[in-house]
C-alpha positions as CSV (number, residue, x, y, z in Angstrom):
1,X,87.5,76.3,54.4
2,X,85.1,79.2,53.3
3,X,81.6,79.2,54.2
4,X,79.0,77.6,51.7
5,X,77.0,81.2,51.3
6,X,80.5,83.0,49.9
7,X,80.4,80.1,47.1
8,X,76.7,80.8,46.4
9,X,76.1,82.5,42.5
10,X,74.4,85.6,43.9
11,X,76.9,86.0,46.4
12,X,79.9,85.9,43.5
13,X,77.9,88.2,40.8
14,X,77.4,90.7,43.2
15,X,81.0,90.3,44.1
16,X,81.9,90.8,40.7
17,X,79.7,94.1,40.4
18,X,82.1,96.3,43.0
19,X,84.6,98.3,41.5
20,X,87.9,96.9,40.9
21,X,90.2,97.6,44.1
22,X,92.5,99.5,41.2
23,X,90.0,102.2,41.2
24,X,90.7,102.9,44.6
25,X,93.7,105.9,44.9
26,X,97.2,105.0,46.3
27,X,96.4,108.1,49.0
28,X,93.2,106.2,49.5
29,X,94.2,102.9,50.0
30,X,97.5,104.5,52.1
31,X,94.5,106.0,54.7
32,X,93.1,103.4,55.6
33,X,96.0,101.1,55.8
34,X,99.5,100.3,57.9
35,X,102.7,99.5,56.7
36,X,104.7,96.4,57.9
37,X,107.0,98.6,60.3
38,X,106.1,101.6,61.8
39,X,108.2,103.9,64.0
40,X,106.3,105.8,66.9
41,X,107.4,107.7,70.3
42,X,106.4,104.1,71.8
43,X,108.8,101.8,69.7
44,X,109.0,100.3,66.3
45,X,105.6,98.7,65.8
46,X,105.4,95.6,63.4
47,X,102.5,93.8,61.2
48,X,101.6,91.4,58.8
49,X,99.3,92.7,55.7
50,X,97.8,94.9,59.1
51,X,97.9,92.4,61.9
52,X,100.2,93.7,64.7
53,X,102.8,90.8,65.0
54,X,105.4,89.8,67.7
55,X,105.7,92.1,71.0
56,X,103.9,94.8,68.9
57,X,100.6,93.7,70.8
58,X,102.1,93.7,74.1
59,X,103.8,97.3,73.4
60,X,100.2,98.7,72.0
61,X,98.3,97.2,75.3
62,X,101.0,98.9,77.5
63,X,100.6,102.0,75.6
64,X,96.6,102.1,76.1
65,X,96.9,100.8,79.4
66,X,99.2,103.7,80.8
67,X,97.4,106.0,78.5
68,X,94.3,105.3,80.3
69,X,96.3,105.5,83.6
70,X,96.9,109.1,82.8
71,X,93.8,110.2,81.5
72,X,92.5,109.1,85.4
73,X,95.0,110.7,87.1
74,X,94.1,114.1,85.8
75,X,90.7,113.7,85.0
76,X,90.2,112.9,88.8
77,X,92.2,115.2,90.5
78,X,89.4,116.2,92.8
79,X,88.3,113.2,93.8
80,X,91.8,112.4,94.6
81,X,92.5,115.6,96.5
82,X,89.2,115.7,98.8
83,X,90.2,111.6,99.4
84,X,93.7,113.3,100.9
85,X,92.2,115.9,102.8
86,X,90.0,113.3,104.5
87,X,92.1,110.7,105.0
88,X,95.2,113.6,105.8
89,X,92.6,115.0,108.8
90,X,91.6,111.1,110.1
91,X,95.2,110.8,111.1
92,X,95.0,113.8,113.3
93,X,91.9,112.6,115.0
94,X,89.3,114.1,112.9
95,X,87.7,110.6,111.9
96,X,84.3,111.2,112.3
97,X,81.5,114.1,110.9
98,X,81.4,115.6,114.6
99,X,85.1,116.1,114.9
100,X,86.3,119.7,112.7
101,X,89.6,120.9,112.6
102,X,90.2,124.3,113.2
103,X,93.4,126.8,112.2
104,X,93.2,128.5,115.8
105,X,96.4,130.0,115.1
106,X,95.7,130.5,111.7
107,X,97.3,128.0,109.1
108,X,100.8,127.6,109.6
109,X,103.4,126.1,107.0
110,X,103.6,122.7,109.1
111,X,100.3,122.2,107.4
112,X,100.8,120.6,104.2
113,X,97.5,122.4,102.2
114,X,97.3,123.4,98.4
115,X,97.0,127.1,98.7
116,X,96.1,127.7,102.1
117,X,95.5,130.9,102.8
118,X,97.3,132.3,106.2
119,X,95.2,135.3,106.7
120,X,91.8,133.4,107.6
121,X,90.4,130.8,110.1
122,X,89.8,127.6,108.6
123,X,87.5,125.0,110.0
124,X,86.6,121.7,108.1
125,X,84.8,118.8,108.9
126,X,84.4,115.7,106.5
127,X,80.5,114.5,106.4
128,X,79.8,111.0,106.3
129,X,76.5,110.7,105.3
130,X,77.0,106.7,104.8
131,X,77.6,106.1,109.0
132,X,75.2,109.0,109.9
133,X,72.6,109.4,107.6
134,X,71.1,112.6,107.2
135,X,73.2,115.6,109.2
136,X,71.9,118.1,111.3
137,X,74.6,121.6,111.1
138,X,73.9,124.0,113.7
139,X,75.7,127.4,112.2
140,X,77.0,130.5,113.7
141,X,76.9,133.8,112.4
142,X,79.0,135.6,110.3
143,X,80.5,132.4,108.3
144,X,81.2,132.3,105.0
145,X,81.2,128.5,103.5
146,X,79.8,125.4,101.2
147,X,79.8,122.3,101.1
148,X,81.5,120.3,98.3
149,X,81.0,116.3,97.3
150,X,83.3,113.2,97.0
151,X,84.5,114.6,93.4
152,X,85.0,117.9,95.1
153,X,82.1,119.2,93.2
154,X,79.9,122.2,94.4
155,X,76.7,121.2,96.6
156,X,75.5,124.3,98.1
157,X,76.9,127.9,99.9
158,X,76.5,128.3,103.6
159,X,76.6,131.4,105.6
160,X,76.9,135.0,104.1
161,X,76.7,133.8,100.7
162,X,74.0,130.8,101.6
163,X,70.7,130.6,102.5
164,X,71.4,132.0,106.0
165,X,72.7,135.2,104.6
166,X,75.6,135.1,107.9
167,X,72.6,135.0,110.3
168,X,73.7,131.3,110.7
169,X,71.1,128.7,111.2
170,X,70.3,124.9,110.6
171,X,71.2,123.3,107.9
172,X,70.2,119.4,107.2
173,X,72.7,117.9,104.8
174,X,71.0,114.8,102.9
175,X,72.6,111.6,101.6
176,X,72.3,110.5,98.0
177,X,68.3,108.9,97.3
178,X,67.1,109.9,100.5
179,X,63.6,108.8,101.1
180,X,62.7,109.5,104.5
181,X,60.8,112.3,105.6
182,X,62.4,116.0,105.9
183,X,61.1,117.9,109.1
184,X,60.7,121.8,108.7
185,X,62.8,124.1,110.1
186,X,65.9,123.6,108.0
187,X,67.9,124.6,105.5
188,X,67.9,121.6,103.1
189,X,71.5,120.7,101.6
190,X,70.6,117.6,99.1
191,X,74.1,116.2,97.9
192,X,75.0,113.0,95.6
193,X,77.9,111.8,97.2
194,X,78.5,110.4,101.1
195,X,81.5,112.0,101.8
196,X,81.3,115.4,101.5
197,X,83.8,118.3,102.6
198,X,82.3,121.3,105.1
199,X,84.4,124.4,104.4
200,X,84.1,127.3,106.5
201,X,86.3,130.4,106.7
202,X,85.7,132.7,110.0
203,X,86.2,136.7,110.0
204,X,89.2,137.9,112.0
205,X,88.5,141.6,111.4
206,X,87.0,141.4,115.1
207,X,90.3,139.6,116.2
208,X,91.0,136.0,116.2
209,X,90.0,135.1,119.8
210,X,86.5,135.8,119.0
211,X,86.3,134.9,115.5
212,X,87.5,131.2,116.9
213,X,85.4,131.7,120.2
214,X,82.1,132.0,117.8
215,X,83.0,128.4,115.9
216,X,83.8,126.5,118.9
217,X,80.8,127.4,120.9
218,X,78.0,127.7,118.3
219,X,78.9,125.2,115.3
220,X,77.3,122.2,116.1
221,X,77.1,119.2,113.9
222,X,75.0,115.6,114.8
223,X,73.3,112.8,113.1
224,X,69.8,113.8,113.2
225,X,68.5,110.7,114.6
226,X,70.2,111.7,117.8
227,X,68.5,115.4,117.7
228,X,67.4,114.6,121.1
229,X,70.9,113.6,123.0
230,X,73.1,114.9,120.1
231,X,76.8,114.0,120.8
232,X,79.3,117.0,121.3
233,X,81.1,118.4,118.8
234,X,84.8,117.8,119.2
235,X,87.2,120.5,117.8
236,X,91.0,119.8,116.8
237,X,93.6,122.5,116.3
238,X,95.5,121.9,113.7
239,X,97.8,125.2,113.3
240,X,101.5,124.3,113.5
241,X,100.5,120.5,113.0
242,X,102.9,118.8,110.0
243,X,101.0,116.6,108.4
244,X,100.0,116.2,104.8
245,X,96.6,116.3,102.6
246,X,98.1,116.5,99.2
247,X,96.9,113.8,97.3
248,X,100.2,111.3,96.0
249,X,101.6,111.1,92.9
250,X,102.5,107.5,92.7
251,X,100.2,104.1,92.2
252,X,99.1,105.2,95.9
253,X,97.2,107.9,94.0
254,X,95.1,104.9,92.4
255,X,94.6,103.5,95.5
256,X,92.6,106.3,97.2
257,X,90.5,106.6,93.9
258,X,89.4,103.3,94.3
259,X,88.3,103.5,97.8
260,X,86.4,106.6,96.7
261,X,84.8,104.8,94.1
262,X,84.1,101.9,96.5
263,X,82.6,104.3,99.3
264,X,80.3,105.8,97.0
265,X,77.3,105.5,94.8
266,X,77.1,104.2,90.9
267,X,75.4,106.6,90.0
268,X,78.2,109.6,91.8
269,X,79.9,110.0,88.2
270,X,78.5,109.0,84.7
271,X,78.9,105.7,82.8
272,X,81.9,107.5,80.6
273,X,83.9,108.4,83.8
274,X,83.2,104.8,85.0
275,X,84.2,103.0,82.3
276,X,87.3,104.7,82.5
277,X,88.3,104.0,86.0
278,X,87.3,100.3,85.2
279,X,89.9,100.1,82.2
280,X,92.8,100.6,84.9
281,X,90.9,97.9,87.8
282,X,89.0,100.3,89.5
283,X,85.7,98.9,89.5
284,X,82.7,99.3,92.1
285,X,82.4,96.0,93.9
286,X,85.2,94.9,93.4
287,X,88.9,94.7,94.4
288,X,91.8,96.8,93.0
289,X,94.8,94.3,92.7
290,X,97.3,95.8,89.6
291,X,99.8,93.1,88.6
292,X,103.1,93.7,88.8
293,X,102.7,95.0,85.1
294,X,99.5,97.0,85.7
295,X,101.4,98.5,89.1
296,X,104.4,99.3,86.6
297,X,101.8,101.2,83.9
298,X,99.6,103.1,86.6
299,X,103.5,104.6,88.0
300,X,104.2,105.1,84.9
301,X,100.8,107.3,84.4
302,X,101.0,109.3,87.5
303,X,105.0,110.0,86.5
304,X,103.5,111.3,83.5
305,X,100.3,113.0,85.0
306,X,102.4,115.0,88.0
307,X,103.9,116.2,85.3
308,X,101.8,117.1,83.1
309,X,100.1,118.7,85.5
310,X,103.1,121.1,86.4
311,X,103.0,122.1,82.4
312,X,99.6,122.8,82.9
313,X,100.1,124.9,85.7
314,X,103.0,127.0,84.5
315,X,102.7,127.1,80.8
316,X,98.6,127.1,80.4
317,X,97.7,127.1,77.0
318,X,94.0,127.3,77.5
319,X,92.2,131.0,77.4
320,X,91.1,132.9,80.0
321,X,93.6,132.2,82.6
322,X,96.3,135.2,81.9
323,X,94.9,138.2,83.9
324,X,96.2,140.8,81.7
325,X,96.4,138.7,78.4
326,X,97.2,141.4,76.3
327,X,100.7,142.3,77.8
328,X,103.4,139.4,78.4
329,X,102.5,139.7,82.1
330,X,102.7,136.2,84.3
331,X,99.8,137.0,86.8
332,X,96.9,134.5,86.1
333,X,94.0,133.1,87.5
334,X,93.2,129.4,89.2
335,X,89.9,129.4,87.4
336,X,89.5,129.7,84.2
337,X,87.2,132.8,82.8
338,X,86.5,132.1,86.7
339,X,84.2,129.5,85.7
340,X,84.1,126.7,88.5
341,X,82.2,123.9,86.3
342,X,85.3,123.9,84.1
343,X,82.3,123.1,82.0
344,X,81.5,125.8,78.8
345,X,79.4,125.4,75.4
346,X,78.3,121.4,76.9
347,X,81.7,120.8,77.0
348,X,84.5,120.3,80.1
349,X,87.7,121.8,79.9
350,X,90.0,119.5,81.0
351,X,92.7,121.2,81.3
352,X,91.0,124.2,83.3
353,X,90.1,121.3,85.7
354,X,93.5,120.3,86.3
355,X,95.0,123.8,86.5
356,X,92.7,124.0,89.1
357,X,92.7,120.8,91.1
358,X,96.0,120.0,91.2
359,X,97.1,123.5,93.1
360,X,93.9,124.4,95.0
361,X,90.9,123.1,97.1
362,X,87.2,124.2,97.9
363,X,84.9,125.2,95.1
364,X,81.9,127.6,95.4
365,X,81.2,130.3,92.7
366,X,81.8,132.3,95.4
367,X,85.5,132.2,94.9
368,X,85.5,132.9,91.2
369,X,82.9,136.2,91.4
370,X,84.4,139.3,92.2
371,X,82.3,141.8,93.7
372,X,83.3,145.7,94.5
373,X,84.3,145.9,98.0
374,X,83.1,142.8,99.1
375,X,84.8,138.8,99.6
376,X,88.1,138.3,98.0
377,X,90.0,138.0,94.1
378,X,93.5,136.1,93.8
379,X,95.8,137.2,91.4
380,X,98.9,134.1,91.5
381,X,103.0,134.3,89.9
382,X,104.0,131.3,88.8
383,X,107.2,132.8,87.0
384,X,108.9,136.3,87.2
385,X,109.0,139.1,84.6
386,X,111.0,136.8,82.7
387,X,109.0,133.6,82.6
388,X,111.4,131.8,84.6
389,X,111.1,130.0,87.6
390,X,111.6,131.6,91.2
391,X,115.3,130.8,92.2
392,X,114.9,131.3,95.9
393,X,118.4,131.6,96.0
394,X,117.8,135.2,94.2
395,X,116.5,138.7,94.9
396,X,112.9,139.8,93.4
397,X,111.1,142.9,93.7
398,X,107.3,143.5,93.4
399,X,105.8,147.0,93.3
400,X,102.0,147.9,94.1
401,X,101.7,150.8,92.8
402,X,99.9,153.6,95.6
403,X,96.4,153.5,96.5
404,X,96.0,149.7,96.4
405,X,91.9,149.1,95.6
406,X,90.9,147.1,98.6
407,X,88.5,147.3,101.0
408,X,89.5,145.8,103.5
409,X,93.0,144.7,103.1
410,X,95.9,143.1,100.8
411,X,98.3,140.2,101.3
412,X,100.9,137.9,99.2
413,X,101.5,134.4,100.1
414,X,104.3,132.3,98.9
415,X,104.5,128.6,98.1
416,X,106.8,125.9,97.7
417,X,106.5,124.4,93.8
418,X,107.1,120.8,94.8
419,X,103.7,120.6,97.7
420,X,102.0,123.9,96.4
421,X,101.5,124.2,100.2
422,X,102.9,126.9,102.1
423,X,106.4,127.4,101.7
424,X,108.4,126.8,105.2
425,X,111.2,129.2,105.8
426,X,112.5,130.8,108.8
427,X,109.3,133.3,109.0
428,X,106.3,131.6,111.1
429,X,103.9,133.3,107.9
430,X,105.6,133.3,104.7
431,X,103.2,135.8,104.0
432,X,103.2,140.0,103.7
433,X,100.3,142.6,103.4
434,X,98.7,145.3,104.5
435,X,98.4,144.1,108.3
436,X,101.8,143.1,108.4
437,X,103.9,144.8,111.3
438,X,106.9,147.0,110.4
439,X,105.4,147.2,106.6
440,X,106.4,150.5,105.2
441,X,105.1,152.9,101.9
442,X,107.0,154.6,99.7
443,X,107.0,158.0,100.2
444,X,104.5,158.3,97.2
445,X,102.2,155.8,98.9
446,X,103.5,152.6,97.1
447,X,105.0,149.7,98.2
448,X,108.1,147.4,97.1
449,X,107.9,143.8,98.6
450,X,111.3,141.9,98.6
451,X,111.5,138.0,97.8
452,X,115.0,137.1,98.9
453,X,116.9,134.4,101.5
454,X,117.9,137.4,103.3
455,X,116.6,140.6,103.4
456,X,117.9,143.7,101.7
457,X,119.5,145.9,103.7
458,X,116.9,148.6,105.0
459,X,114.2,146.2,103.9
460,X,113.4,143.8,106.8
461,X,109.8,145.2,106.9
462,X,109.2,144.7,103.5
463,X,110.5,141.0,103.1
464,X,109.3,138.0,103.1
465,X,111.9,134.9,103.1
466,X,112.9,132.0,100.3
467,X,114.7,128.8,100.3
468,X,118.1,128.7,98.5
469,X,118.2,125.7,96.2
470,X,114.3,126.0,96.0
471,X,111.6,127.7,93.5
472,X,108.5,128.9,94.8
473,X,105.6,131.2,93.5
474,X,103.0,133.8,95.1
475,X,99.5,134.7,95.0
476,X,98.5,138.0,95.6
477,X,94.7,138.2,97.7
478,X,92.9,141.4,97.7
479,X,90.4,141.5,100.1
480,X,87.2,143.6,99.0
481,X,88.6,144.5,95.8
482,X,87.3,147.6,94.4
483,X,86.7,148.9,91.4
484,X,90.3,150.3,89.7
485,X,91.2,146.1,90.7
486,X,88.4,145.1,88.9
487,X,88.4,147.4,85.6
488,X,92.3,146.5,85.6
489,X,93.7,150.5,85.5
490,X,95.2,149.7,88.9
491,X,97.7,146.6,88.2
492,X,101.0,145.0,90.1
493,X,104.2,145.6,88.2
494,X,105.7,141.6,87.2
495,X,108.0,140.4,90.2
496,X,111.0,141.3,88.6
497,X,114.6,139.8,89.6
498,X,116.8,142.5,91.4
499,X,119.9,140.5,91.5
């Protein structure tokens, strides 16, 4: 029965006073309408005069649903990948804000970490700002580090390139809304998160006795309500240790969102982020239980995600990643225009978040700037000459050219596709450089490195071992890059395959 008001007289003149629906164009009326049956990717699709019908609705829910699921997984990568490293580091006894692991033998490929870098000593510690409140860091000198928050989000620099300039000193590392009262004498770190990663790198130019010698005796970290009988620092050596800190690609993935969301505060990520998260179950304050169908969706979405990740990673189509974009070279960067907000004209680039989360860890500006003769630029292959994959069963060559622009010095890393983690061969390092032993120049001062199970004949210095019946890519790190780096008329040739 209609209602009385659609009966009315003024109601039915003013009716008859809109155009006829004939005045309306077939193209028109085709817009804004659906047909009966519709093919799509997801399935025939079926209505009535525009009203999904039969097990259309459940087909269109489990589309949205997984859709959703996908749109998490990569639009939380970082979250997902500090969560890993956390919970990765608890299982080796590094459970609390006092406890750091260190790479006393440098990182080794054991070690499952996304691009860990085997020329440098590592030592992280995981602040929990929720258990300790605010947290006091005693620094040495001659660090270079930040601090980065639950979302794996910049907070602040420490060391040469913080406030301390490398003189080391105290830092006080706040939790979100604090209210109390801040005594003098520190370097205030003011985050929005309560987890929050401590990143340091040490300088082995010294050696790396002393470079671990300066962490282990002067880096201090306490609650500061027990500045008076502050508890030791404990320090666990994780070099050679195989474990993992890549985050999954399953519905576990979900899982360790969730307690991320659960751990920290509403306000950590905006409303649009949020209601997100909560259209997949994760919800502050409440539990994450997927039914069986969800559980089926959400694998279904990090299936998808992992790999569209990998496309992201090896075909980019977004700008300013190609090094040398106006040749067909491979060489490309892990940030973007080295931006490291991923965020440009009030918009985020999604993809350049991924590209970057999903294959590396830590983010400071620090790592995207490159300054003549001083810190560190990455140049990374993700596919030869050709713009194939790496067949480690296969021989590949890369030349740098003579008078390579560094500083200090020059190294190239390889790493397994599957774990972007180091790639573990029969070599303790899969990695090659300017320090390496045995390494030999052309007799014009160049160099040819060989990729290869085996090595060439004549060419053990130069090698550095694959996997048959693996893939595997390289980055290239120049340390104190100079100027013919920088201005691009010194360049590495493509790693080209020899045979």
């Amino acid at each position: 029965m209609l209602p009385r008001f659609l009966l009315t007289t003024p109601f039915l003149i003013w009716c008859a006073a809109l155009p006829a629906l004939a005045d309306v164009s077939e193209s028109e009326l085709a817009a804004i309408s659906i047909p009966d049956t519709v093919a799509t990717p997801i399935g025939t699709l079926e209505f009535f005069d525009g009203v999904p019908v039969g097990d259309t609705i459940d087909t269109l829910y489990d589309n949205l649903d997984r859709m959703r699921g996908l749109a998490v997984f990569l639009d939380n990568q970082g979250a997902a990948s500090l969560h890993a490293m956390r919970t990765g580091n608890a299982r080796i006894g590094a459970d609390a804000s006092n406890k750091v692991t260190i790479t006393e033998q440098l990182l080794q490929p054991e070690s499952l970490y996304l691009t860990g870098n085997t020329s440098t000593l590592y030592a992280l510690a995981y602040l929990d700002l929720k258990t300790d409140g605010p947290l006091v860091i005693e620094l040495p000198p001659g660090m270079l580090g930040f601090v980065d928050d639950a979302w794996f989000r910049f907070v602040e620099n420490l060391g040469a390139i913080g406030p301390d300039r490398g003189k080391g000193g105290k830092y006080l590392v706040l939790p979100p809304n604090h209210e109390g009262a801040v005594p003098d004498g520190y370097f205030v770190v003011k985050t929005g998160t309560y987890s929050n990663l401590l990143f340091l790198r040490g300088s082995i130019a010294n050696g790396l006795a002393p470079a671990v010698e300066n962490i282990k005796s002067k880096l201090r970290i306490y609650p500061l309500a027990q500045i008076d009988t502050p508890p030791a620092t404990e320090f666990i050596n994780f070099s050679g240790v195989s474990y993992s800190t890549v985050a999954a690609n399953d519905v576990s993935f979900f899982e360790g969102l969730d307690q991320v969301v659960q751990e920290e505060p509403l306000d950590a990520i905006g409303p649009e982020a949020r209601g997100l998260l909560a259209s997949i179950g994760i919800v502050k304050g409440q539990p994450f239980a997927p039914d069986a169908r969800m559980t089926r969706l959400l694998g279904e979405a990090a299936l998808l995600g992992n790999a569209t990740a990998r496309a992201i990673t090896y075909q980019p189509r977004i700008g300013g990643v190609f090094i040398y974009p106006d040749t067909d070279s491979a060489w490309t960067t892990a940030y973007a225009n080295k931006n490291t907000t991923f965020e440009t004209g009030g918009a985020t680039d999604l993809d350049a978040r991924v590209l970057f989360y999903f294959n590396a860890t830590g983010v400071t500006q620090a790592m995207a700037a490159t300054t003549v003769g001083q810190g560190s630029d990455y140049a990374l292959a993700y596919l030869d000459a050709d713009k194939k994959p790496f067949d480690g069963s296969k021989t590949y060559r890369l030349h740098l050219p003579s008078d390579v622009p560094v500083n200090n010095f020059w190294a190239v890393t390889l790493y397994d596709t599957q774990t972007r983690s180091l790639l573990q061969t029969g070599q303790k390092f899969p990695t090659i450089g300017s320090q390496t032993d045995g390494m030999t120049a052309n007799a014009d001062g160049s160099y040819d490195i060989f990729f290869a199970p085996t090595a060439p004949e004549g060419k053990e210095g130069n090698w550095v071992q694959t996997v048959p019946g693996k893939s595997w890519f390289t980055i290239l790190r120049m340390y104190g890059p100079l100027e013919p780096w920088i201005n691009q008329t010194w360049r590495p040739s493509e790693i080209a395959l020899v045979q």
